[in-house]
C-alpha positions as a printed NumPy array, in Angstrom:
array([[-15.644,  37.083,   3.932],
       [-14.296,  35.345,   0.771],
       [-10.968,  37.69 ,   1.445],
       [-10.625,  35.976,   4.414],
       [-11.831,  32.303,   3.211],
       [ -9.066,  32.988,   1.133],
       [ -6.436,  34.056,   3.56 ],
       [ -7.102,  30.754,   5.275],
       [ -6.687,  28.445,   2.267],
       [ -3.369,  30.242,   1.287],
       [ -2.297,  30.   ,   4.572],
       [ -3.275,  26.013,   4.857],
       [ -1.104,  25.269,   1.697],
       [  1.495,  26.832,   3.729],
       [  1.341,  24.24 ,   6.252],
       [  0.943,  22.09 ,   3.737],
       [  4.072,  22.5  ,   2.268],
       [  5.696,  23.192,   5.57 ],
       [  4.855,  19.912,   6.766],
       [  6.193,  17.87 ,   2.949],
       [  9.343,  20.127,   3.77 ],
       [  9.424,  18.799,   6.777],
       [  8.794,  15.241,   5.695],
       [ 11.508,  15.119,   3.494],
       [ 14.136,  16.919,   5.971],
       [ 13.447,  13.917,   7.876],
       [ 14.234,  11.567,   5.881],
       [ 17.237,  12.981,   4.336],
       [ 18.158,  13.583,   8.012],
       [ 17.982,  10.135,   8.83 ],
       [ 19.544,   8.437,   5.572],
       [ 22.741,  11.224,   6.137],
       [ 22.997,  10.175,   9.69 ],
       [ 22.984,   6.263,   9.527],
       [ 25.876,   6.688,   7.655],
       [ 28.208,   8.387,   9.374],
       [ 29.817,   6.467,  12.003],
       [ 29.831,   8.718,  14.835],
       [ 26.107,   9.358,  14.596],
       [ 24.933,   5.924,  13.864],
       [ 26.77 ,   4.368,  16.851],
       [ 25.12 ,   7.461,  19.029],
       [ 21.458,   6.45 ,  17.694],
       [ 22.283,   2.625,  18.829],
       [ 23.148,   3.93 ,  21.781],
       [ 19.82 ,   6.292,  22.08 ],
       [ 17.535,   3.193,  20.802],
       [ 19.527,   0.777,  23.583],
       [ 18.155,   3.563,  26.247],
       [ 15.08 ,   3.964,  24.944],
       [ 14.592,  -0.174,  25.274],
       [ 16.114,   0.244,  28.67 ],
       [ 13.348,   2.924,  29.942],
       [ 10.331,   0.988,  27.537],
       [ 10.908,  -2.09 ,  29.47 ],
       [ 11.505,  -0.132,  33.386],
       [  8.384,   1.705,  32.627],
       [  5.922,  -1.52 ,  31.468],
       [  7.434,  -3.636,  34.69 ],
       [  6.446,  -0.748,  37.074],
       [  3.206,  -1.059,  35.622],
       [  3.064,  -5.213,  35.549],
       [  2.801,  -5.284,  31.909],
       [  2.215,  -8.762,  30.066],
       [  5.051,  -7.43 ,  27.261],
       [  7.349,  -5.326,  28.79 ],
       [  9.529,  -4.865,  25.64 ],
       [  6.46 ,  -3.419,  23.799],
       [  5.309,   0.333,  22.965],
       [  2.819,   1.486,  21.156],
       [  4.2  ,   3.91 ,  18.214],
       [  1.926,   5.664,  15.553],
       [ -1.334,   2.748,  16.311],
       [  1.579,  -0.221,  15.502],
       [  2.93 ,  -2.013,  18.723],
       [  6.879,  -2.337,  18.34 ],
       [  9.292,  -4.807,  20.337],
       [ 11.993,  -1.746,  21.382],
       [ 14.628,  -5.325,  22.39 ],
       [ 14.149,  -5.301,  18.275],
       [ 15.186,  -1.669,  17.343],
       [ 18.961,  -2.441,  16.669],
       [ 17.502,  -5.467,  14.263],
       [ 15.602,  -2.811,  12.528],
       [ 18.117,  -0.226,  11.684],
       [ 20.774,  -2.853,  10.743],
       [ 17.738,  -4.174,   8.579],
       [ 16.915,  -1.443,   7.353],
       [ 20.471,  -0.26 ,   5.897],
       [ 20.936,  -3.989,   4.226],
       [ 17.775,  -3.232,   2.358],
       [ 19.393,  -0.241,   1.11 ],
       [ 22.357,  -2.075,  -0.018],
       [ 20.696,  -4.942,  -1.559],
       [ 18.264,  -1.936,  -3.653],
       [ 21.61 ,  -0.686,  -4.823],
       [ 22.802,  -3.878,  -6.057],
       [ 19.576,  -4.231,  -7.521],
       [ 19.769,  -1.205,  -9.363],
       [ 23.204,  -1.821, -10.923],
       [ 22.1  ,  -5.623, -12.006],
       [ 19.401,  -3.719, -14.189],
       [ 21.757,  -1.456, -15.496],
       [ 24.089,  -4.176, -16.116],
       [ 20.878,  -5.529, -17.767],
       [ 20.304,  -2.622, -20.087],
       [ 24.434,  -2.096, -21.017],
       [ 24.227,  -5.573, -22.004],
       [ 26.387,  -6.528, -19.482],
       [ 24.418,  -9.013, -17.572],
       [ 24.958, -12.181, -16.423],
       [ 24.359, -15.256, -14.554],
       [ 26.569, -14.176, -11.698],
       [ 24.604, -10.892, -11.186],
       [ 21.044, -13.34 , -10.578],
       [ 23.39 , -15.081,  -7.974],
       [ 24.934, -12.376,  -6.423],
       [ 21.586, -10.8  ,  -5.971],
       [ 19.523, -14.081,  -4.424],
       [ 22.306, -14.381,  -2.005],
       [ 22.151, -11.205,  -0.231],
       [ 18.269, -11.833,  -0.589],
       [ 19.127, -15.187,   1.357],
       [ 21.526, -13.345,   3.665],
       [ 19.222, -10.6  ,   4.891],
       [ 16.033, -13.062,   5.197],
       [ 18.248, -15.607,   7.134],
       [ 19.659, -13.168,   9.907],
       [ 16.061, -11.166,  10.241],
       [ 13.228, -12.732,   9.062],
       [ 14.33 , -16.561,   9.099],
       [ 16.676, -16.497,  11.963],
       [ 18.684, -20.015,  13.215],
       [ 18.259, -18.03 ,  16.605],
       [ 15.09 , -17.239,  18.793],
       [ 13.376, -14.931,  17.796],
       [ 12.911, -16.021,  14.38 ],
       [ 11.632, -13.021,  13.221],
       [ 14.472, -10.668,  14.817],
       [ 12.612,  -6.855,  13.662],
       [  9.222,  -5.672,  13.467],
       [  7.421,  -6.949,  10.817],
       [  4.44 ,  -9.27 ,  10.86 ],
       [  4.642, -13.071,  10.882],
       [  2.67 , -13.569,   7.456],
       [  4.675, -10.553,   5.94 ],
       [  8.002, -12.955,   7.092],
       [  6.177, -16.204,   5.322],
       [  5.708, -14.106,   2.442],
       [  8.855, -13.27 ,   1.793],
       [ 10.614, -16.172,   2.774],
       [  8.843, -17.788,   0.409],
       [  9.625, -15.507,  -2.091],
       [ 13.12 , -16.167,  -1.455],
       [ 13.114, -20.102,  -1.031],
       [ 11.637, -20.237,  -4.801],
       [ 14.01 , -17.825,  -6.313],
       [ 12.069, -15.124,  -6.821],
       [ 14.205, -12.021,  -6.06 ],
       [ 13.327,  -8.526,  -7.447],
       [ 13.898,  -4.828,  -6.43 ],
       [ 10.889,  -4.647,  -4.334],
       [ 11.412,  -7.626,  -2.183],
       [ 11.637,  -6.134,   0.808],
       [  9.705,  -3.015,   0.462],
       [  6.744,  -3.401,   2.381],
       [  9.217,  -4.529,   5.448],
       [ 11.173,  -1.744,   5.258],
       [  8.15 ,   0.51 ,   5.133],
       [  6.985,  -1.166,   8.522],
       [ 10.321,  -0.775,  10.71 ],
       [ 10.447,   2.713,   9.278],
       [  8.099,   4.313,  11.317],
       [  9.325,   3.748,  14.787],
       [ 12.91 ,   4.353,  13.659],
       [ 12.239,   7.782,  12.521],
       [  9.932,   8.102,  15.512],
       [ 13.239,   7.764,  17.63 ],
       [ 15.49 ,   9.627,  15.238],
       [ 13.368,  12.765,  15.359],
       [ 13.431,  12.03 ,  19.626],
       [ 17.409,  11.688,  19.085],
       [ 17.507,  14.822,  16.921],
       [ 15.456,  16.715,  19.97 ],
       [ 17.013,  15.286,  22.66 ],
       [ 20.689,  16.147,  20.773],
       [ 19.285,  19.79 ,  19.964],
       [ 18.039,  20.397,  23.539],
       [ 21.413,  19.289,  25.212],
       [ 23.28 ,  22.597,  27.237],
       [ 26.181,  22.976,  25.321],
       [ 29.536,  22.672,  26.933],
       [ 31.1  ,  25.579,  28.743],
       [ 33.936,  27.636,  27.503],
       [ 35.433,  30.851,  27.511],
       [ 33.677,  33.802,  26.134],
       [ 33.599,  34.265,  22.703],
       [ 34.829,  37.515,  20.628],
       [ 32.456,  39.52 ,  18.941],
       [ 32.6  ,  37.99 ,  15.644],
       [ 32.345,  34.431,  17.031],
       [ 28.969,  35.534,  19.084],
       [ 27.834,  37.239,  15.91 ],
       [ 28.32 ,  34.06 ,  13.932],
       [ 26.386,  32.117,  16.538],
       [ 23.338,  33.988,  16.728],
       [ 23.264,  33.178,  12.833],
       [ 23.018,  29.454,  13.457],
       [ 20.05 ,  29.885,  16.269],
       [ 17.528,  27.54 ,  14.673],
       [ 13.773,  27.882,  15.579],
       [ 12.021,  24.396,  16.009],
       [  8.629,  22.763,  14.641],
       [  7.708,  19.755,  15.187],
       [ 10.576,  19.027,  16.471],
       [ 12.558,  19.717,  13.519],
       [ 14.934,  22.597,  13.513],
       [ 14.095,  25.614,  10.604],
       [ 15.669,  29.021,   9.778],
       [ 13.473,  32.471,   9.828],
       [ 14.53 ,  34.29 ,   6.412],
       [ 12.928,  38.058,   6.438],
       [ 12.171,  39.57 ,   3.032],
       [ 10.502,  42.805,   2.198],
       [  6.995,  43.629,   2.318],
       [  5.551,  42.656,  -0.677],
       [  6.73 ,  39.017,  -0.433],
       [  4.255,  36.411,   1.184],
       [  4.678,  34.195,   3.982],
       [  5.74 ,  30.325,   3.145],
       [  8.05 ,  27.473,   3.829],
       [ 10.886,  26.113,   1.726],
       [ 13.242,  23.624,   1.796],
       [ 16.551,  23.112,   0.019],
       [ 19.57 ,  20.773,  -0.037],
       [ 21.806,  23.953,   0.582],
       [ 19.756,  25.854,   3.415],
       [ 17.361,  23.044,   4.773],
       [ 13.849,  24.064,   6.6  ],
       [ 12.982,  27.994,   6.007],
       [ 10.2  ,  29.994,   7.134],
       [ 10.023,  33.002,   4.553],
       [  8.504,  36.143,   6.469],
       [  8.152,  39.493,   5.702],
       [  9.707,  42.234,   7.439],
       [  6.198,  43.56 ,   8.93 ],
       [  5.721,  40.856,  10.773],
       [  9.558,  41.643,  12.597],
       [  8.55 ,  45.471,  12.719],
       [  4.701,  45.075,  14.38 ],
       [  6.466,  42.867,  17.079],
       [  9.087,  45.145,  17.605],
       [  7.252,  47.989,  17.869],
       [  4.657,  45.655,  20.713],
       [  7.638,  45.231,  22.507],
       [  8.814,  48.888,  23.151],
       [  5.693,  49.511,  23.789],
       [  5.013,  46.91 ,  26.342],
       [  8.521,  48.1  ,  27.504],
       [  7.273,  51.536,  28.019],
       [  4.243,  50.922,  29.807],
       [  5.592,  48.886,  31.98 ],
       [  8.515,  51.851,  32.881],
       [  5.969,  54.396,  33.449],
       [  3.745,  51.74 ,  35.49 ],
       [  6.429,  51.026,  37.704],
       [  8.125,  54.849,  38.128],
       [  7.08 ,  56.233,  41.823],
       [  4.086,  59.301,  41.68 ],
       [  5.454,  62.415,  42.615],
       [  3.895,  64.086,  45.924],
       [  1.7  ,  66.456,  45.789],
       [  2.389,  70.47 ,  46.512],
       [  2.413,  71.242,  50.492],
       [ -0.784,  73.546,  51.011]])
């Protein structure tokens, strides 16, 4: 009994760590992607469908809003989704410049014109998404006192690192909502046809087969016996499930023999001798 009570709690830390791996290979995921052209205009293009369908699907059912979804308990405006990523790369920038004021600050380097340059991309980002000239004022999806709050903020010249942080946090979720459905929906996608390959190009693409959890794609990495079964994650190799090799050996050996039964199930008796 306490073997297996053990058993279970090594195997929960497992998941444990699978699921931080995972965590983090989304968000590196996401950051890569947003900045590379190709796949940033193809996520505006997935989020513009995704609006499309949110707002087909509430009419059919006469809703009151029907831009709105609910994602992860928070109700998002999908017409609003565009705002948000756009938002949320600005916020990037402006945490960059941030960054390099303070170490401007600690080099001795600092100056007046830093402060300014700083409190006008504050001004910049607040006036085309949280204090818009053009209905809505509040152009992503934040919360009206969150948008006071900051404004505010901003109006009495109070700019730090952290301004926008609890903004970016909320239009975070439902983008990586959708970029883990764009990820899927890109994975899933029959791949275009072509001529056979040769043997060393179909060896090569058995190697990149990638297993999926979650959604997320992950490698299967086989080890000997004595190793253990867990996750990792690197920079290098991404999401890998570490197995040992008698896990691949009991199911090959089920399969033969399922294999075998089922030959000898379906082979014709042989008649009987004539008396």
């Amino acid at each position: 009994m306490a073997q297996c009570l053990t058993d279970v709690f090594v195997f929960s830390s497992h998941i444990q760590k699978g699921l931080w791996a995972m965590f983090a290979h989304n968000i590196m995921s996401f950051q890569g992607g947003i900045h590379q052209p190709d796949s940033l205009r193809e996520f505006k293009q997935f989020l513009k469908k995704e609006s499309k369908a949110t707002v087909e699907l509430n009419l059919r059912r006469h809703s009151i809003h029907p831009t709105r979804r609910m994602i992860n308990s928070q109700f998002v405006n999908t017409e609003r989704l565009i705002s948000d990523l756009e938002f949320w790369m600005e916020v990037e920038h402006f945490k960059d410049q941030a960054d390099n004021a303070a170490e401007c600050a600690r080099s001795g380097n600092y100056s007046l014109e830093d402060e300014n340059l700083l409190l006008d991309k504050a001004r910049t980002i607040v006036k085309c998404y949280i204090d818009s000239d053009f209905p809505p004022r509040v152009q992503i999806n934040i919360a009206n006192d969150l948008a006071e709050n900051i404004v505010s903020l901003v109006t009495t010249g109070i700019v730090e690192r952290g301004l926008f942080h609890e903004a970016a946090l909320s239009v975070f979720t439902p983008l990586m909502f959708f970029w883990k459905k764009y990820l899927a929906e890109l994975i899933s996608q029959p791949a275009e046809e072509s001529k056979p390959p040769s043997a060393t190009k179909r060896t090569s693409s058995r190697k990149r087969i990638m297993s999926m959890v979650g959604g997320m794609p992950y490698r299967k990495v086989y080890v000997p016996q004595d190793e253990e079964l867990h996750w990792s994650f690197s920079l290098s190799h991404g999401l890998r499930l570490t197995m040992p090799l008698k896990f691949v050996i009991a199911k090959r050996v089920a399969t033969q023999l399922g294999r075998q039964s089922e030959a000898l199930s379906s082979r014709p008796s042989l008649p009987g001798p004539t008396p």
